[in-house]
C-alpha positions in Angstrom: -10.1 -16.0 40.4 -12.2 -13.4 38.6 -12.1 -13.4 34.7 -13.2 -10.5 32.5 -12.8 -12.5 29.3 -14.5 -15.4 28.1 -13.0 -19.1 28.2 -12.2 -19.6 24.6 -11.8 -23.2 23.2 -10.1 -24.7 20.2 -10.8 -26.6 17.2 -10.9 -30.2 17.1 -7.9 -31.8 15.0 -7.7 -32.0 11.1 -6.0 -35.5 11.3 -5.3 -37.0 7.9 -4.9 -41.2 8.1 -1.4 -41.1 8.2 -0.2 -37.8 9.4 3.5 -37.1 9.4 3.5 -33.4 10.4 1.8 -32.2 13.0 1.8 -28.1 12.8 0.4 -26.7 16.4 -0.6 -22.6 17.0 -1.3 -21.7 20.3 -5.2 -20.9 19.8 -7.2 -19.5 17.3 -7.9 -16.1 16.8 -10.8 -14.4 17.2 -11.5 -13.9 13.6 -10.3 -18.0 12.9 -13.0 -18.7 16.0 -15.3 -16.8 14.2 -15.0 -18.4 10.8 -14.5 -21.9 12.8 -11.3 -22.3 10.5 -7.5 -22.7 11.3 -6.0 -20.0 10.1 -8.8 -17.9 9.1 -7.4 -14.5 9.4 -6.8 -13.5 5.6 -4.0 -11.6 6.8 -2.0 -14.9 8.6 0.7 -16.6 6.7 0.1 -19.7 7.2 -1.8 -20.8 3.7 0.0 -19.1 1.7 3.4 -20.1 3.1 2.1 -23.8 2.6 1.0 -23.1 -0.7 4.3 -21.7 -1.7 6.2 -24.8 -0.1 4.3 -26.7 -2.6 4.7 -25.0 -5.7 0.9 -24.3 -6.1 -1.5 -21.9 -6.7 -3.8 -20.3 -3.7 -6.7 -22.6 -2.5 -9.3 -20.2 -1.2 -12.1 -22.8 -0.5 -11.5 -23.8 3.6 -12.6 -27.5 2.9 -10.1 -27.7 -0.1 -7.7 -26.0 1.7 -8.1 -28.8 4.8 -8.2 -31.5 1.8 -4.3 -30.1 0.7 -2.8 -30.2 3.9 -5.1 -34.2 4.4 -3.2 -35.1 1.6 0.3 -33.6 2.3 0.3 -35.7 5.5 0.1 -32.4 7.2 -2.4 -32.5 10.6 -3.7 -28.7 12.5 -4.0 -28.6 16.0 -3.5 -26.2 18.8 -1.4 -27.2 22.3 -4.3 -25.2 24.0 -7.4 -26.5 24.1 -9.0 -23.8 26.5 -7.8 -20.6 27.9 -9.2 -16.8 28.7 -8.2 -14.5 26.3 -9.4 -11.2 25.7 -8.4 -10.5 21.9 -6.3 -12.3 19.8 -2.6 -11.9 21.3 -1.1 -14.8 22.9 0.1 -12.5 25.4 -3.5 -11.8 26.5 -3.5 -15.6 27.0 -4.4 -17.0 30.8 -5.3 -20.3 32.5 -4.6 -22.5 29.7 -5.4 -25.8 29.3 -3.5 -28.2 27.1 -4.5 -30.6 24.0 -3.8 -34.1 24.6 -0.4 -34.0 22.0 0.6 -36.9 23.3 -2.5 -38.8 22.7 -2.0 -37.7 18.7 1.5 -39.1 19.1 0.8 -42.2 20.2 -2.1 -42.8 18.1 -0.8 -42.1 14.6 3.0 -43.7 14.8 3.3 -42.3 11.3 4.3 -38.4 12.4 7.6 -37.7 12.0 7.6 -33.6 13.2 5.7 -31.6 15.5 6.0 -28.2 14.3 5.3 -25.9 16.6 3.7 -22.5 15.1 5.7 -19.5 16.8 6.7 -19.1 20.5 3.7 -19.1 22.5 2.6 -22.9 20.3 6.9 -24.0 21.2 6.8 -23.0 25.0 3.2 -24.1 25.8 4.1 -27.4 24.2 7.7 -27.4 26.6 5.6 -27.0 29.3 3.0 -29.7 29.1 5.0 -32.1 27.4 8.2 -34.2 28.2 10.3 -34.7 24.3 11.1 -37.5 25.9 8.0 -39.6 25.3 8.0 -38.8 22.0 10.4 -41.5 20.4 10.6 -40.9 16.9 8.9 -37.5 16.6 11.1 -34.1 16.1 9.6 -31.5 17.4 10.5 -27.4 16.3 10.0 -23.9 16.7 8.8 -22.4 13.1 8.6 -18.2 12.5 5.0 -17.6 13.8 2.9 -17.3 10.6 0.8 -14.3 12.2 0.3 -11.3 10.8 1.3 -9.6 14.1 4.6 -8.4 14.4 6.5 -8.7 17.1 9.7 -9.3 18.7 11.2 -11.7 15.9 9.4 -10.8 13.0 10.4 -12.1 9.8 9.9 -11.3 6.2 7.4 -13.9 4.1 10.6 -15.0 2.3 12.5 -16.0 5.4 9.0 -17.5 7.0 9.0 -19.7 3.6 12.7 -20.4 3.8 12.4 -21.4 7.6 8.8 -23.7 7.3 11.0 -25.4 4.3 12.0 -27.8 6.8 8.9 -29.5 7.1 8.7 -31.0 3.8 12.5 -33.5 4.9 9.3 -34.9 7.1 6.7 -35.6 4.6 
């Protein structure tokens, strides 16, 4: 097969010592590859939709904003560790390869939720993994936190409203 993109490859995880929600993307961005940082798009909800959860003020240091989630219990990953891509869309996404999920599961028996970062994080995560191995662990479909609209976009409110349900896991 002939590719005109790169490969692109994700991030290690941020694990804290006792994780109990796991929140997977699909794969960084461009500009979040670029930075090396989950997330890194200014534009992307996801910070500040965490920060709201918690009733605090914006972090804009990366390593202090890792440190917040470390200490929420809250562990970054993506379910693709590899794919071509060219751009940022996750429809642009081909030949994916996925992270070992399970190997987080059974390794930290602590998590409680797998949250799965919009559609393209939900149905890679369907498709390389059986729920059925994962005992314990919920696993749901959040509001993508991009700043991308597409099909289902939602207003921040309703993202905020929605991602609320991670916290009945922390």
């Amino acid at each position: 097969m002939i590719f005109l993109c790169e490969k692109v490859v994700s991030f290690p995880p941020v694990l804290p010592e006792h994780p109990k929600v796991l929140i997977l993307g699909s794969m960084p961005s461009v500009q979040s590859l670029e930075k090396q940082q989950y997330y890194g798009n200014p534009r992307n909800h996801f910070w500040p939709i965490l920060f709201e959860l918690f009733g605090v003020e914006e972090i804009k240091e990366y390593d202090k904003r890792i440190e917040f989630a470390k200490q929420h219990g809250i562990a970054l990953w993506d379910t693709i560790a590899a794919c071509y891509r060219e751009g940022s869309l996750d429809a642009s996404i081909s030949d994916e390869e996925p992270n070992d999920i399970l190997g987080i599961v059974k390794n930290y028996p602590t998590l409680r939720l797998i949250a799965c970062n919009g559609t393209k994080a939900y149905e890679t995560f369907q498709k390389n993994f059986d729920t059925k191995e994962l005992e314990q662990v919920h696993v749901m479909k959040m509001p993508s936190t991009s700043p991308i609209p597409g099909r289902y976009t939602k207003t921040f409110a309703e993202k905020v409203q929605a991602w609320r349900e991670i916290l009945n896991h922390i």
